[in-house]
C-alpha positions in Angstrom: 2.3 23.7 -22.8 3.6 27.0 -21.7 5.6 28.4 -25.0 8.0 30.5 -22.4 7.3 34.2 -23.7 7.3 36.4 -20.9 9.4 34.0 -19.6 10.0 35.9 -16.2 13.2 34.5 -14.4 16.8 33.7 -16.4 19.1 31.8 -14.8 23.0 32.0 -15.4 24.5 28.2 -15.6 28.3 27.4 -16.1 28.8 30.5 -18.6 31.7 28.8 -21.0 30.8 31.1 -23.4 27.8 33.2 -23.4 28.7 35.4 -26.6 28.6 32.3 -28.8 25.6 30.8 -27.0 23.7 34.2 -27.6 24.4 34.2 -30.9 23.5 30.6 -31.2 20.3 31.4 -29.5 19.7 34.0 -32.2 20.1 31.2 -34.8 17.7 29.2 -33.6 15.1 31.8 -32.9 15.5 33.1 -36.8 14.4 29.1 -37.6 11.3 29.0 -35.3 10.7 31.9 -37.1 11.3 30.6 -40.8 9.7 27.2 -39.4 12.4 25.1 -39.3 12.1 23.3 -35.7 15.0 21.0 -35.9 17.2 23.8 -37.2 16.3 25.7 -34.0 16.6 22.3 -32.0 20.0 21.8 -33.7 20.9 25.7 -32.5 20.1 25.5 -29.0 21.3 22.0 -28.5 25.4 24.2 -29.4 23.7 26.9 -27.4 23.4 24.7 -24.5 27.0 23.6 -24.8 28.2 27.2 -24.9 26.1 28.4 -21.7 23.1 26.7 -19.9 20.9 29.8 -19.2 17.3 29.2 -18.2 15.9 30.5 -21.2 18.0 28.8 -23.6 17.5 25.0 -22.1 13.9 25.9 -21.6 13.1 27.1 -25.5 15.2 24.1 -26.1 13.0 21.5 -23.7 10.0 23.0 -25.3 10.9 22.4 -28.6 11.6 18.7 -28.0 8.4 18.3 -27.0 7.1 19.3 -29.7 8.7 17.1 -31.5 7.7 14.1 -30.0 11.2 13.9 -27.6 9.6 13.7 -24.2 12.4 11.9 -22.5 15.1 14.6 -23.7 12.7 17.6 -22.6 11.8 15.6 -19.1 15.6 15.7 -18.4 16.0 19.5 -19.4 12.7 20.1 -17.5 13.8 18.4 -14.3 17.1 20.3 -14.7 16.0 23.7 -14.6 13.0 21.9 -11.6 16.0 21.1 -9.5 17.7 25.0 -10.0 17.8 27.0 -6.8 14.6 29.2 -8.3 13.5 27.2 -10.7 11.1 28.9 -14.4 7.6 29.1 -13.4 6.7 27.8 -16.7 9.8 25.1 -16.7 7.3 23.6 -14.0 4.5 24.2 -15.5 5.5 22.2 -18.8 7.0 19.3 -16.7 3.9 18.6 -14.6 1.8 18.2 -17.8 4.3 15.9 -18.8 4.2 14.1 -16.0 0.2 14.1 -15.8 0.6 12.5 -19.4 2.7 9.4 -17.7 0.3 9.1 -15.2 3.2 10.3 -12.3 0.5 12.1 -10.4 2.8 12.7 -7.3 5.5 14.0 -9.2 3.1 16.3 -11.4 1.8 17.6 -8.0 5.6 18.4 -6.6 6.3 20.4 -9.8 2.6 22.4 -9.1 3.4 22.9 -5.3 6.6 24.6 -6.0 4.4 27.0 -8.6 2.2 27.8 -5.9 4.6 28.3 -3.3 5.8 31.2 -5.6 2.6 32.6 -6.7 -0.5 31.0 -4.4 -3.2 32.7 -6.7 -1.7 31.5 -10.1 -4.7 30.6 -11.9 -3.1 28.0 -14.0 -1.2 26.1 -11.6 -4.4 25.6 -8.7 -6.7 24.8 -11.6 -4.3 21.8 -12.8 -3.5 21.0 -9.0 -7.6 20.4 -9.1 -7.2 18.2 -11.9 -3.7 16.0 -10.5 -5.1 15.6 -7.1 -8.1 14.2 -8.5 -6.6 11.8 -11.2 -4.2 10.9 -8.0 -7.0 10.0 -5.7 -9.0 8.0 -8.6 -5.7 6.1 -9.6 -5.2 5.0 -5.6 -8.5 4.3 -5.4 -8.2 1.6 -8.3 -4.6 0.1 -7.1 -6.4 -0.3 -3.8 -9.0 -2.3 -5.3 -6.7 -4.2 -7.5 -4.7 -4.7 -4.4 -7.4 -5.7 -2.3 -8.9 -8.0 -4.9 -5.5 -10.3 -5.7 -5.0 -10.3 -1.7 -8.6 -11.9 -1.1 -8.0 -14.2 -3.6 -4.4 -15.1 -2.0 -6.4 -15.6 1.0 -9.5 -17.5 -0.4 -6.5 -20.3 -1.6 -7.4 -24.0 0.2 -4.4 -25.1 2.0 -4.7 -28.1 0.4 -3.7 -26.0 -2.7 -0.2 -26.3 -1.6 2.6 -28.6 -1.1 2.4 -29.6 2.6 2.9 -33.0 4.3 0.0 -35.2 4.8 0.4 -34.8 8.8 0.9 -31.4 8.0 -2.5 -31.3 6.0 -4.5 -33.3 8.6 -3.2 -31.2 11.8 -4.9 -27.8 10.4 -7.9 -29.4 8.9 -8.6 -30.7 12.3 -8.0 -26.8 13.4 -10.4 -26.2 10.9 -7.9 -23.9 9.1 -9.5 -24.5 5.4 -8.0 -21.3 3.9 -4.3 -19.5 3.8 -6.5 -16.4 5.1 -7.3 -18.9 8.4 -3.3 -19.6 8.4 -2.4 -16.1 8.7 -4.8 -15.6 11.6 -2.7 -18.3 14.0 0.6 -17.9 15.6 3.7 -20.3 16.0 2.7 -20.6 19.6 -0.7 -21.6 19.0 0.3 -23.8 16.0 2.9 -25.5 18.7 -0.2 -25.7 21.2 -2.1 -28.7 19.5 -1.9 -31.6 20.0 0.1 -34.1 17.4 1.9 -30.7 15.8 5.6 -30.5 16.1 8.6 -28.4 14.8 9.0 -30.8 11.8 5.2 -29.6 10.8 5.7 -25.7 11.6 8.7 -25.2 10.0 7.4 -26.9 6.9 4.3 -24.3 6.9 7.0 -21.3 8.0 8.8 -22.2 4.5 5.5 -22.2 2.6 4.3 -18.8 3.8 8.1 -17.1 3.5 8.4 -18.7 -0.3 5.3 -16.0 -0.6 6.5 -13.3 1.6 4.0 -14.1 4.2 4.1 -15.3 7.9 2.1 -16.8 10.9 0.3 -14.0 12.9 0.7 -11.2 10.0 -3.5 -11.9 9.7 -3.5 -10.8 13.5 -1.7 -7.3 12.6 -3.1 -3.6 11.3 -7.0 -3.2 9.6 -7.6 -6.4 8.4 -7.6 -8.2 11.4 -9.5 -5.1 13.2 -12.7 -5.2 10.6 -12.5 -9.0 10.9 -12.7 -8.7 14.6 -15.0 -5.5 14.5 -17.3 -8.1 12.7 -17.2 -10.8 15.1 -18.0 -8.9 18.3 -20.6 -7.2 15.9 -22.6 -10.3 16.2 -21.7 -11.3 19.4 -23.5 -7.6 20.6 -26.4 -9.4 18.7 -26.7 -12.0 21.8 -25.1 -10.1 25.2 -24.1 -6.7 26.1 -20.5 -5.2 26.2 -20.1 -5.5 29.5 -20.6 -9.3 29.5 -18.1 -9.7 26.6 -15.8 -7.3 28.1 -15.9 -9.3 31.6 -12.2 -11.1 32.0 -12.2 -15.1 31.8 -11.5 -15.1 35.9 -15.3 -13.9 36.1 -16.1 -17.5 35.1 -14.4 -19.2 37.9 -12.9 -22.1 35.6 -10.7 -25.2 36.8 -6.8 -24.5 36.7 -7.1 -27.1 33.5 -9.2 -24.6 31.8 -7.9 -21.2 32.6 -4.4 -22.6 31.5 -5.5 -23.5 28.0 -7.0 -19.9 27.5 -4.2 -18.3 28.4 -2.2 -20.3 25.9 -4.4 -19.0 23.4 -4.4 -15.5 24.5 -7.6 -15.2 25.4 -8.5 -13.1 28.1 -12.5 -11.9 27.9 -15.8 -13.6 27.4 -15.9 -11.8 23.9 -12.4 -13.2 22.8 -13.9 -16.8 24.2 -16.6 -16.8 22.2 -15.2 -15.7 19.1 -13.2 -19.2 19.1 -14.4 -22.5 18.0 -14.3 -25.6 20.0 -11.5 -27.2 17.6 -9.7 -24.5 18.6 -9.7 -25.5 22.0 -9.4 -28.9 21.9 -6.0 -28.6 19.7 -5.0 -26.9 22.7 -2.6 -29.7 24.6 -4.3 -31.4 27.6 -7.6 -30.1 27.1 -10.0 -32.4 27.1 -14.0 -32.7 26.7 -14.4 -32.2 30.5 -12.8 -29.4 30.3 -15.1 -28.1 26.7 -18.1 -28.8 28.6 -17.2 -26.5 31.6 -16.1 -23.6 29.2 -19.8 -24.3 26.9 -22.0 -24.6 30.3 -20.5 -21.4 31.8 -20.4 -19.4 28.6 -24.6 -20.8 28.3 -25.3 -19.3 31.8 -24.5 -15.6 29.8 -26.1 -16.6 26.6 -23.5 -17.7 24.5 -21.6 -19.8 23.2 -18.3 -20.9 21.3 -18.1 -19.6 17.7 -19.5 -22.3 14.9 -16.9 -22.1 11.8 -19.6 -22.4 8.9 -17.9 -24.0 5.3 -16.6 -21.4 3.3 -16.6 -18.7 6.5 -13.5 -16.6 6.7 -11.5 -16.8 10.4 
């Protein structure tokens, strides 16, 4: 902590009565002296009252802190933060403090506003070093923590929760096995199979909103990305980029077919292939005539539709 000699800025509050809170402040300066740290506190805490100069509320922050009173010296800290040119030293004393709480964005507002003032203050860039660091370390471990309790949210069987038996049965024919696989399919697509009506989706709606999650949100920002980024990964493993890029008119389907992509959005040979064949056969009025088409024209390129192993994530 910075014991504010030198102290190089005072700051005039709401002077009720400076001559009493200088002699106040002389008090409690003749009891730091003598040793007697809650006499002094006791003295600047009148001071205070009398006239809330800078260096009185800072001498009287600093000795609060001493004494164990970090709430009390926070406040008085963040008082004389929020001034129009805030004590070097008032900053100085409040990032520490709020390195010790582990309020590593607030510590590096409070350094920031030092350097801002003097860019070459040795001090204040050698603990930015040390905040920025501790910052980066404790995001690095929520992330982590975060990213753990998501995959295990997502790794949670269906059948884990309290759905209806037609319910159940519709997305185990989908082969949606996890709450991860749930996320990954719209309200449109759920609509598109066969045997699944409103009654079933709005059922599933309520499950996922009781948890503060929805259809599709698996098909939104990085998540889906690196799961995508994966698939066509090993797609790449079996044709080039331009046959996965070629659009699904290339493959000259029947009406039958080319309507039951587009309800499911799919518009390349890559997207094709990245979907199972109970994925297309939920889809309504698509039949096996109709699967062998798609699987023959997608064997011509060398591929085929995507096999959902047990326990794989989709």
């Amino acid at each position: 902590m910075v014991s504010g000699s030198g102290l190089d800025t005072v700051i005039g509050g709401s002077t009720r009565d400076p001559e009493q809170a200088a002699r106040l402040a002389e008090q409690a300066r003749a009891c730091e002296a003598a040793g007697d740290r809650q006499g002094a506190i006791d003295a600047y805490r009148r001071a205070v009252q009398c006239d809330d100069a800078a260096e009185i509320v800072f001498r009287l922050a600093f000795l609060l802190d001493l004494s164990g009173e970090e709430d009390e010296a926070v406040q008085l800290y963040e008082e004389l933060a929020a001034r129009e040119t805030p004590p070097i030293n008032a900053l100085l004393n409040l990032a520490v403090l709020y390195e010790d709480r582990s309020q590593w964005v607030r510590a590096e507002k409070c350094l920031r506003q030092v350097l801002e003032t003097d860019p070459s203050h040795p001090r204040a860039r050698l603990f930015m070093k040390d905040v920025l660091a501790s910052k980066d370390m404790l995001y690095d471990e929520e992330f982590d923590r975060d990213r753990l309790r998501r995959d295990a949210l997502l790794d949670t069987p269906v059948t884990d929760f309290e759905l209806s038996v037609r319910a159940r049965n519709c997305l185990k024919k989908m082969q949606i096995r996890t709450l991860g696989d749930l996320l990954k399919i719209t309200e449109a697509e759920l609509l598109s199979y066969k045997n699944f009506g409103e009654t079933s989706l709005t059922e599933i709606k309520e499950m996922l909103t009781a948890r503060g999650l929805r259809l599709g949100q698996g098909l939104e920002g990085g998540a889906y990305s690196r799961v995508r980024k994966d698939i066509i990964d090993q797609l790449r493993g079996k044709a080039s980029d331009a046959v996965l890029n070629k659009p699904i008119s290339a493959l000259d389907l029947s009406v039958r077919a080319r309507k039951a992509l587009q309800l499911l959005n799919i518009s390349t040979v890559g997207e094709l292939a990245a979907r199972t064949e109970a994925e297309l056969m939920g889809v309504k009025n698509f039949g096996t005539t109709s699967l062998d088409e798609i699987n023959k024209k997608l064997g011509d390129l060398g591929l085929g539709l995507r096999a959902l192993e047990a326990g794989e994530e989709f």
